[in-house]
N, C-alpha and C positions, 0 to 999 in steps of 0.2 A: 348901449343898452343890450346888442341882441351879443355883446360878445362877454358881458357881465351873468343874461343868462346861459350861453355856453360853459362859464366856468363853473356857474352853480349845478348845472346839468351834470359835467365832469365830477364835480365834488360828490354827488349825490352818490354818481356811479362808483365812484371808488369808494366809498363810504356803503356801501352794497356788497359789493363784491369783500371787503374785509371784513364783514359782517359774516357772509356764507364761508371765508375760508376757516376763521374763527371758529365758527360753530360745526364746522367740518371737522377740524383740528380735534376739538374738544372729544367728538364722538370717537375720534379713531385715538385719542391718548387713554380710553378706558381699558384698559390690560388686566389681563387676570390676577396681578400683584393689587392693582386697584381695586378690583373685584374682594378679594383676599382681607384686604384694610377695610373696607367697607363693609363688610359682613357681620349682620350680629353677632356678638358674642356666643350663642347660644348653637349657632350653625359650625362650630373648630372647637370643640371639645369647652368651651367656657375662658379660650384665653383672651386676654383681653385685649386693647389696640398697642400697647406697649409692647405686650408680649410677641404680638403678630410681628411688629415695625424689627423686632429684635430676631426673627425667624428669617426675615426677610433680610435683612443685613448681612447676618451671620450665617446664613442657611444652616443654622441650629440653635434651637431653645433648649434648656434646663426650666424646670418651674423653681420659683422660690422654696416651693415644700418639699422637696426632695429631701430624701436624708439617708445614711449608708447600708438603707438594707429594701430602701423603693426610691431609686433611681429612673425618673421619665425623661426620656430626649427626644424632640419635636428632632425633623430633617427635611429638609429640601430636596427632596430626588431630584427631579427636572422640574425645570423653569424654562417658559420661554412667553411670547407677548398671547399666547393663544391656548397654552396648557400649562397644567401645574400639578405636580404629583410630591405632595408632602406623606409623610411617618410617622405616627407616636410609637414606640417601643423600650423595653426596658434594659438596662447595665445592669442589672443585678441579679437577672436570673428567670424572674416572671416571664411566661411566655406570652404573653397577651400582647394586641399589637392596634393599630387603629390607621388604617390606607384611605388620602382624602385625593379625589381625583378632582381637580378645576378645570373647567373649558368653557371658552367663550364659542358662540356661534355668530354667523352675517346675518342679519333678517333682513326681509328684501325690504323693509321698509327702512334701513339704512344705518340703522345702528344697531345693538348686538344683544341676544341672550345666554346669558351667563348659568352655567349648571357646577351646582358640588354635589359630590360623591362620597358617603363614610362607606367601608368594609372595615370591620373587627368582629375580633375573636382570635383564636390562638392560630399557630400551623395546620393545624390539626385538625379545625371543623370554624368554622368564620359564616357571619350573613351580611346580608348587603343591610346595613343599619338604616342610615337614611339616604334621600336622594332629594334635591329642592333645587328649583329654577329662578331666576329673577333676571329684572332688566333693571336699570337704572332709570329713575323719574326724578329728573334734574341731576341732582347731586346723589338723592339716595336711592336708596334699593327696593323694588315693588316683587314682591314674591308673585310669582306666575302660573298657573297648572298646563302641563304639556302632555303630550298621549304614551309618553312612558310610564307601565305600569312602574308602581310602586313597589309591588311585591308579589312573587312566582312561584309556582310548584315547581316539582319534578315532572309532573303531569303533565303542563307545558309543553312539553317538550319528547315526552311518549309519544310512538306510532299508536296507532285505532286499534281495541279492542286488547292493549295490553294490560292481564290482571289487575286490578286493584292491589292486591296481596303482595305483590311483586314491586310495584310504585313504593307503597308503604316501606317496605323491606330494603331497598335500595335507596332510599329516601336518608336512610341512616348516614351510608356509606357520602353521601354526595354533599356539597355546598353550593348555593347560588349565589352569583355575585353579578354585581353592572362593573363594564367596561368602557372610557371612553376613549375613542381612536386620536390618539397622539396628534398624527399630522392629515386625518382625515376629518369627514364631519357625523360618522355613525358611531352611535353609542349599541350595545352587546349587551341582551343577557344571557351570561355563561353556567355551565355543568362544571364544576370540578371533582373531581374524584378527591377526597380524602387524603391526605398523607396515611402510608401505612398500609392502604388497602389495594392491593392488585388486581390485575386481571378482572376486571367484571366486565360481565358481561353486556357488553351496550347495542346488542344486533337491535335491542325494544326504541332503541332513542331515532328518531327523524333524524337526530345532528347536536351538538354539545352546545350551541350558541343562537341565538336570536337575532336580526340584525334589524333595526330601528335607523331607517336611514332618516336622513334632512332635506326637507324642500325647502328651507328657507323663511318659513313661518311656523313649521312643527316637526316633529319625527313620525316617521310611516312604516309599521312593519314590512319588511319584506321580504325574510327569508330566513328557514332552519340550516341550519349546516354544520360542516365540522369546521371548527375552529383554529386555524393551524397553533 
């Protein structure tokens, strides 16, 4: 009897412990490609799960509706299990362009949240379009609110008591955009000067960039600077 409960005891604990590696397993095989497949439609431009599965294979889409005078090609820049830097751009001429940043983050409560990033607009003058967070809730995806602003001045980013007139005025020249750090965990919001427009002058700016660091349950401002 007592070496009958010994086995059940054994059975129990292995039957435990393959439980926990399982669902271990499970959490750490969520990758930004998974992330990318599971995404609404509505969050990558409206393409759909076929089209994604077909970006991701090929690390290049065509859309069905293309035709010889508006030509779009989705691109893969860098892939890896933690970042993902896709393109929409055109072969025919159009300057228009659409920059999607993916990143997974660690939560300390042990499994991961997931951020995408749209930038479009031409060379020329571009905004940060959207920006949306989420975790996964089982299988699917729960959209989440983090303390990254949405949406930013130039003002932002002005020293104290710099004109208004001056903001406004400059304001033309510049583009804001979010960046997210490749093989770190801070996300950036950045100044860019314009193509085309030189030399201005920036003694009014604190610093070209914002840094939004991670503790592991949210991001925390912490500092203006320049941007290398």
């Amino acid at each position: 009897m007592q070496n009958l409960k010994s086995i059940s005891l054994t059975k129990y604990i292995i039957f435990t412990v393959c439980v926990f590696i399982l669902s271990v397993c499970d959490v750490y095989s969520q990758s930004v490609e998974e992330f990318l497949e599971a995404l609404p439609k509505e969050y990558f431009n409206n393409l759909t799960s076929k089209d994604r599965d077909k970006l991701l294979s090929e690390n290049k889409f065509y859309p069905e509706d293309n035709d010889e005078n508006y030509i779009q090609v989705y691109r893969v820049v860098e892939s890896t299990n933690d970042y993902m830097k896709a393109t929409m751009s055109f072969e025919t001429g159009q300057r228009g362009f659409n920059t999607f940043e993916l990143k997974r983050w660690n939560l300390n409560a042990g499994d991961y949240l997931f951020g995408i990033s749209r930038v479009a607009g031409t060379p020329v003058e571009f905004v940060q379009a959207d920006i949306n967070f989420f975790i996964f809730d089982n299988d699917s995806l729960k959209k989440v609110l983090t303390k990254i602003p949405t949406d930013l001045g130039l003002d932002d980013f002005t020293k104290q008591n710099t004109p208004d007139k001056l903001i406004q005025e400059y304001s033309q020249y510049i583009s804001l955009s979010i960046t997210f750090e490749k093989e770190g965990n801070d996300i950036y919001w950045r100044v860019h000067e314009n193509m085309g427009v030189n030399d201005l002058d920036n003694s009014w700016l604190k610093g070209n960039a914002i840094r939004y660091s991670w503790d592991g349950e949210d991001f925390k401002k912490t500092e203006i600077f320049q941007y290398p």
